[in-house]
N, C-alpha and C positions, 0 to 999 in steps of 0.2 A: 504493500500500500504506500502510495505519495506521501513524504512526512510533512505533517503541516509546519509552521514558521509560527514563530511566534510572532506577534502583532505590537513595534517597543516596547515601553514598558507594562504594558498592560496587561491582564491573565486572560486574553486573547488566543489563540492561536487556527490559522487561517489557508485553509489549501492554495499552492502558489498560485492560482487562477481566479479572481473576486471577478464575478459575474454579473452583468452591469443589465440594470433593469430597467432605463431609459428605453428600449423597445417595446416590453410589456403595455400594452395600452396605446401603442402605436405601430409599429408596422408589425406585431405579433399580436395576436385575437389571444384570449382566454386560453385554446387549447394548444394554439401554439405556444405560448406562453407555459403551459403548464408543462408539455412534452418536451422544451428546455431544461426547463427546471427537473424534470425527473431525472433526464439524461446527463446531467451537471452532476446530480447528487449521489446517482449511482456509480457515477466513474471517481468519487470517494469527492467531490467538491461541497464544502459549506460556508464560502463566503459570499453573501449576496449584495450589490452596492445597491441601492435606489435613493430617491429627494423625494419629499412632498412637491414638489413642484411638477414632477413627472406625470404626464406628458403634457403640462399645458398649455404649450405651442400648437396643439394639431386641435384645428375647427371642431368644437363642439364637445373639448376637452375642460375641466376647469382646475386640471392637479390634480397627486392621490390615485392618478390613476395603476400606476404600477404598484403603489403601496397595497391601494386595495387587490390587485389580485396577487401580488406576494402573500399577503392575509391570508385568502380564500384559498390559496395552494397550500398553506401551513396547515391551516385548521384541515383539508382534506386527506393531508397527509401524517399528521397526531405528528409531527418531527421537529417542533422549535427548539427543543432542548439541543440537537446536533447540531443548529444552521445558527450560523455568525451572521443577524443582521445590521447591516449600515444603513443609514438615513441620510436625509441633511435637514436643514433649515436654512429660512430668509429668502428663498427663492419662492414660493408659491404665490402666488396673484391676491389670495387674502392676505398673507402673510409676512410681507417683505420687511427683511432687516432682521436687525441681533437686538430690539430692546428687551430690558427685560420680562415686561408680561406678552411681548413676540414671538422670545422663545419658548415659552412656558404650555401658551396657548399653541402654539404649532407644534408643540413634542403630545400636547395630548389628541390629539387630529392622528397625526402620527402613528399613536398608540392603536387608535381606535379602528384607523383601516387598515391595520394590520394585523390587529385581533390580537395584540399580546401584551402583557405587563411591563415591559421591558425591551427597551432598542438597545442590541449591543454594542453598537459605534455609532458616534451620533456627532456628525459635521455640522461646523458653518460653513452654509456652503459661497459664500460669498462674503468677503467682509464687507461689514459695515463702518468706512469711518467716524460715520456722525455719533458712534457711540463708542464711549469709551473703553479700554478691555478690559478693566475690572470689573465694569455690568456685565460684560458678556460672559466672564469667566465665573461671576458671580452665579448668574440663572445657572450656567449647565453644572454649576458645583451643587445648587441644590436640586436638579436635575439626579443627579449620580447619589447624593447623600438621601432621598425620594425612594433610591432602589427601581427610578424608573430611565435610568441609562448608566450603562457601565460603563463604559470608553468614552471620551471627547475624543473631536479631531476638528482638523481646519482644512480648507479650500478655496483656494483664492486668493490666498492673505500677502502682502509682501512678508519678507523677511526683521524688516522693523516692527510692525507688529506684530508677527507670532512670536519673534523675543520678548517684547513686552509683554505678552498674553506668559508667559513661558515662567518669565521672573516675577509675577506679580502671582501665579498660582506659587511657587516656589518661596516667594518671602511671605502668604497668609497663608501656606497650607493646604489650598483647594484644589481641587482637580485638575490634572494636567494634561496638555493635549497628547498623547499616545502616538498619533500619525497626524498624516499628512497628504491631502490628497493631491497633487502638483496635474498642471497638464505638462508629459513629458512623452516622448517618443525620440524613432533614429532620426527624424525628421524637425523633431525640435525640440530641442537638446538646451540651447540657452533660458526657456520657461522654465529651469530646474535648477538647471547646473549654475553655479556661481553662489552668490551670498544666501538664495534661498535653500540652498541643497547644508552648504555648509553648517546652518542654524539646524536644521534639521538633527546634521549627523551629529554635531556636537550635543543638542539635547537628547539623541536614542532615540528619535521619534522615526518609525517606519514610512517608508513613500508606496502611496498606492495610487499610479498615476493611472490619468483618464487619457482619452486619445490616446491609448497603446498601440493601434492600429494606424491613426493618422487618419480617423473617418475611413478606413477601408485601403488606402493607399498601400501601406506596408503587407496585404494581403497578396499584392503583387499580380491583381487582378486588374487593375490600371494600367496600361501600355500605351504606346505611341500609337496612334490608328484604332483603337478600340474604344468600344462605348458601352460601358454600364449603369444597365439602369438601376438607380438606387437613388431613394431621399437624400446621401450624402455625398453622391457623383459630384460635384461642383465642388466640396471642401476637399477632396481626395486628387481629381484631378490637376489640382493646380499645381502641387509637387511635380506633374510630370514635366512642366516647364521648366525649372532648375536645377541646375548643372548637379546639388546636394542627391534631388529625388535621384537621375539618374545614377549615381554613383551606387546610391543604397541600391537601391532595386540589382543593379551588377554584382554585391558584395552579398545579398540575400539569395540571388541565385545561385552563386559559389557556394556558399554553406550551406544550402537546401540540397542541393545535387550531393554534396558528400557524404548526406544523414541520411538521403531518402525521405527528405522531410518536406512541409506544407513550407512557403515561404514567412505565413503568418506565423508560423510555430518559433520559425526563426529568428523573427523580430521580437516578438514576444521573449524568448529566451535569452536574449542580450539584454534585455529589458531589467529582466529577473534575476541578472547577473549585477548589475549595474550597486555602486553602493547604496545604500539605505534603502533600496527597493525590495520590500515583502512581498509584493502581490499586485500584478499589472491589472487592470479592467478589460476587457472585453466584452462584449455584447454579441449573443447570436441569437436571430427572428426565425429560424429554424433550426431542427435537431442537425441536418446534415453541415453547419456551419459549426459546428461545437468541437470534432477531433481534433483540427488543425488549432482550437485553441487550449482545448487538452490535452494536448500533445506534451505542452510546453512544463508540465509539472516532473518531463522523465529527457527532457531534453538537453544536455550539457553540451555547450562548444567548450572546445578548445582554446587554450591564450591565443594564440595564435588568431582562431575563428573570432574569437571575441576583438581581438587588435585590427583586422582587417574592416569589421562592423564599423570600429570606432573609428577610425581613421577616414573611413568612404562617410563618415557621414558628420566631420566635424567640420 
């Protein structure tokens, strides 16, 4: 069996694949949705990311929706006690921002469509400047001492402020952020790396970055002359314009070809090699989209594989 990772300092620990529920409620229906989720959990995975906010972009959505059928797949399947859920907050269309009674009333929304006592990682998922971080450290500290969220984390944040969130739990004692969810991939690499990556490793905090795939790009389904249809064609194709995409895609192919592997498995697995990175995101709207990202939990490159990755894509 894939050995899980522990999730920084928190009594976490997370299959190296967190499966990202931003489709649920939009380009995946209920059954599709749930035939994921079976197939995620049988191949030993329990880490699930979603936001209340999800999916309320698409017509005739209003948030919640992937929470809600995360819920409806738990209570179907009697299984919370095994599944590591993530959330977030400050993104939903009622709910915007980190104030205090913001967070308080969006963790119980939260709670509620997802039918459980307890969110076990629980983002902001966007900072809020206009409030200070010891409100916002404050609510999820009595969030966690409530018994009704175990882990904090952040998303979005500069580096200045998640130090300050960092040292300010640290000098009263109160909960502290555990991870970090960064947007990071082969394709874009400076969203992480530098002062925000550094704050990170120095406080232990785990990265669990979103875009692992680049919208689909690093799937290596995007080429010169080709057209795929997908809601995210347009954020994916535009990598193939610079000189960066093509290098990766070159450097992806090389290492795919010598593993016998999916190219996505292989982006992802540089990914999961990378420092402070516990557990990449991906998202799949179908069962037959899921090997090539569960592949990546049994996947090791070589220094070498991994130097080549880095280089083709700095």
């Amino acid at each position: 069996m894939t050995s899980l990772r522990p999730l920084g300092s928190s009594d976490l620990d997370v299959f190296p694949l967190a499966l990202g529920g931003n489709v649920f409620g939009w380009t995946a229906d209920e059954a599709q949705s749930f035939a994921v989720l079976d197939a995620y959990t049988a191949a030993g995975g329990n880490f699930l990311d979603s936001a209340d906010s999800y999916s309320s972009w698409v017509p005739g959505n209003e948030g919640g929706e992937s929470e809600t059928l995360i819920g409806k797949w738990l209570a179907s399947r009697g299984n919370r006690d095994e599944i590591v859920v993530a959330t977030k907050v400050g993104g939903h269309p009622q709910f915007k921002g980190l104030s205090v009674g913001n967070v308080k009333a969006a963790a119980e929304e939260s709670l509620r469509r997802l039918g459980t006592d307890r969110i076990d990682l629980y983002y902001t998922h966007f900072d809020d400047p206009a409030v200070p971080v010891e409100e916002i450290v404050t609510a999820l500290d009595d969030l966690v001492k409530a018994g009704k969220v175990r882990a904090v984390a952040a998303s979005n944040i500069s580096p200045e402020r998640l130090q300050e969130s960092l040292d300010f739990s640290d000098r009263e004692g109160l909960a502290r952020y555990a991870a970090l969810q960064p947007h990071y991939n082969l394709v874009s690499r400076d969203t992480y790396e530098g002062p925000l990556q550094e704050v990170a490793s120095r406080a232990g905090l785990a990265a669990v970055p979103y875009y692992a795939l680049a919208s689909g790009f690093l799937t290596g389904k995007y080429r010169p002359g080709t057209s795929v249809e997908s809601p995210r064609a347009e954020g994916a194709e535009k990598h193939l314009s610079t000189g960066r995409g093509q290098k990766v895609l070159a450097a992806l192919d090389t290492v795919a070809e010598a593993h016998g592997a999916e190219v996505a498995s292989v982006a992802l697995a540089w990914l999961a090699a990378r420092p402070t990175v516990a557990a990449p995101i991906a998202s799949a709207r179908a069962v037959e989209q899921l090997p090539a990202l569960l592949a990546v939990a049994d996947l090791t490159l070589t220094e070498d594989e991994l130097r080549l990755l880095t280089v083709a894509s700095a």
